[in-house]
Every structure is written in structure tokens, then in C-alpha cells.
N, C-alpha and C positions, 0 to 999 in steps of 0.2 A: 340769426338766420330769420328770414321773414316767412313771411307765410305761403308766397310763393313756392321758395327754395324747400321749405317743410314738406308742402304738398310734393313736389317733384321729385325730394327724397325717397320718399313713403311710394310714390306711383313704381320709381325705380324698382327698388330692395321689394315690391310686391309681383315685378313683375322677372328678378329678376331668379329671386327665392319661389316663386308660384304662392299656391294659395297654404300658407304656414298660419301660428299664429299671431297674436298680437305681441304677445309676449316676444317670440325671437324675432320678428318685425321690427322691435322697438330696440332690443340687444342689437340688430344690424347699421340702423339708424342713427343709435344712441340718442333717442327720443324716450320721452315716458313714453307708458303703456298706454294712460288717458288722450295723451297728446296722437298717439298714431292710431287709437282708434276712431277717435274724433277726424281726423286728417282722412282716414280709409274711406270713413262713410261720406264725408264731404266729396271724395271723390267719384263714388259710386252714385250721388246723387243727379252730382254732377253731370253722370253720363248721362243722361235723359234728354240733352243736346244734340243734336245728330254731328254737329262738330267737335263736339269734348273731345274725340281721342286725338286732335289735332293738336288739342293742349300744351300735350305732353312730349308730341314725337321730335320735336326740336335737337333734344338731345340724342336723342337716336341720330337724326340726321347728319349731325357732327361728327356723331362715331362712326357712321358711314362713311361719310366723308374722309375719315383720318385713316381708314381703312384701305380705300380705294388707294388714296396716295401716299400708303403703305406698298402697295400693291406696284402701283407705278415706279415707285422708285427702284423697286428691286428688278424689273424687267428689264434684259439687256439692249433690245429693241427699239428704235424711238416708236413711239406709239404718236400714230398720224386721226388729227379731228378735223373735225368740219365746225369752225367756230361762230356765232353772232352773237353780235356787237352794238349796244346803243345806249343810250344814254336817256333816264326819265329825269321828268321837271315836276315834282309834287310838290311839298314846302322848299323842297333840298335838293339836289343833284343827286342823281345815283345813277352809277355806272355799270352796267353790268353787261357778262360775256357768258356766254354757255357752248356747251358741245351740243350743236342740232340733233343727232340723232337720239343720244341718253338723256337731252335736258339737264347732262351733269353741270352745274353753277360752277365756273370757273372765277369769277369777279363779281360778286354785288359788293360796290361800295359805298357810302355816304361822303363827296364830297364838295370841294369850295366852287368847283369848275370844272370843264370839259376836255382842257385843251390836252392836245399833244405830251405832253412834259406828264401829267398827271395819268394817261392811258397808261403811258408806258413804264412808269411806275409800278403801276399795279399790278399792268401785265408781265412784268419782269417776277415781281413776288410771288406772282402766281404759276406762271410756267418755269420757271429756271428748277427749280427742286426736282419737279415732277419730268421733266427732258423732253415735255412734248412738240409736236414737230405739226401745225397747221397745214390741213390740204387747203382750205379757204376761209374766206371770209366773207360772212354775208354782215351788211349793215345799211341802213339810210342812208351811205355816202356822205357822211360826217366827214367834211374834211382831215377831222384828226384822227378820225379810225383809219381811214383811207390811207392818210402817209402811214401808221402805225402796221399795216396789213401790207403794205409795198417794203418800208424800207425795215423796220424791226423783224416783220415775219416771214419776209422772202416769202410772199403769195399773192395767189389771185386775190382783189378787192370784187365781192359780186353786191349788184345793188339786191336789196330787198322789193318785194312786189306792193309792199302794203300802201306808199305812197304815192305810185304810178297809178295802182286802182283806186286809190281813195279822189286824185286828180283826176282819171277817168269818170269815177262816177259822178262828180260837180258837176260833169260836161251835159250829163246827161238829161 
């Protein structure tokens, strides 16, 4: 286990036991006693960040995650979102889809390309479990979100504003 995983351990079983000692810390861990206390205080030092508790919540977020669509799947109802859709260019391609109103992440992926065949992929893995059911679609007008939002999601495709104002204000 690296030192990573140690610390994340230790953050866990500290947060999940509250404030115990080192001793049954370490019995939870199955860490030495030296190891988790050294790990504790590194964490605590740590906090002096005003981002450190961001460190950690990753994993929380998952299990929220596994929770929600926990949640969904046992609902008899289709449960209807308001989806967007786009696609970033940093080193790599990433796709991602979220519900507008919760910001719940429905799709961040790392992939080769954009197209059609590769959306709908993803977006298959990602709604078919969970039986949700799109009111719309907002996106840049990507062509392959576009057919993806027409012919996969039986919905409105609506354009996003960000690139008409960003046009508009060049004009300016």
C-alpha cells in the first residue's frame, strides 16, 4: 500500500470510528501504531490548506454516488433529468454529461474521440442501470450529441448560450 492509500485509510477509520485511539486506529487499519500515528499527524498538518479536506472526499463522493444509484434503481418510476452534454480538449478528450439542476456527473470519461459510436457507449453504461428517462438536452450543438439527444434519447436537443455570447461579445 503506498502512502497515498495509507493516509486515505487512516483519514477513513478516523473519520469513520471519530476521535479513538491510536491503538484501535491501527487494529481497524491493520497498520502499526507508529505507522498511524505518524499518518494522523501528517494529516492534521496537512489541514493548514484551506483545500486539504478536498484531499480526501473523493471517496466519499463514490459512495455517494453508489448510493444515489442505489437509490434509483429501486424507484418504480422513471425519474426524468434535464441533461448537458460536452466535450473538453486538455491533453485528452473528456466527455462529460451532468444533470443541470443537481450537477449530479453522469459521464466524465477520458477518451480516444468524440464521435457518435463513443457517446453513445458511455451513455448507454450510464443510464440503462439507473432507467432514466431525459427531459432535454443542452449542449454546444456537437453534432454527435445532437443525433445522440434526437435519435438515442427521444428529446429536445437545446443549444447552450455560452457560445452565441462568447460570438456576440467578439462583435463588440
Amino acid at each position: 500500500m503506498n502512502l497515498r492509500q495509507r493516509c486515505q485509510t487512516v483519514f477513513k477509520a478516523g473519520y469513520e470510528f471519530g476521535q479513538t485511539s491510536f491503538r484501535h486506529l491501527a487494529q481497524k487499519t491493520k497498520l502499526s501504531k507508529s505507522s498511524v500515528h505518524r499518518l494522523y499527524h501528517r494529516i492534521a498538518r496537512r489541514n493548514q490548506h484551506p483545500e486539504s479536506s478536498l484531499w480526501e472526499i473523493e471517496s466519499k463522493i463514490l459512495d455517494y454516488q453508489k448510493q444515489q444509484e442505489q437509490k434509483l434503481r429501486t424507484q418504480t418510476s422513471g425519474v426524468e433529468v434535464c441533461a448537458a452534454a460536452d466535450e473538453t480538449f486538455f491533453d485528452q478528450v473528456i466527455l462529460v454529461m451532468l444533470d443541470l439542476p443537481s450537477g449530479y456527473i453522469f459521464v466524465e470519461e477520458i477518451t480516444e474521440d468524440c464521435q457518435y459510436q463513443t457517446w453513445q457507449e458511455k451513455l448507454t453504461r450510464a443510464f440503462q442501470p439507473l432507467g432514466l428517462k431525459v427531459k432535454y438536452l443542452v449542449s454546444d450543438r456537437a453534432k454527435a450529441i445532437v443525433k445522440l439527444a434526437l435519435q438515442d434519447l427521444g428529446t429536445t436537443s437545446i443549444a447552450d448560450l455560452f457560445h452565441v455570447l462568447y460570438n456576440l461579445n467578439r462583435l463588440i
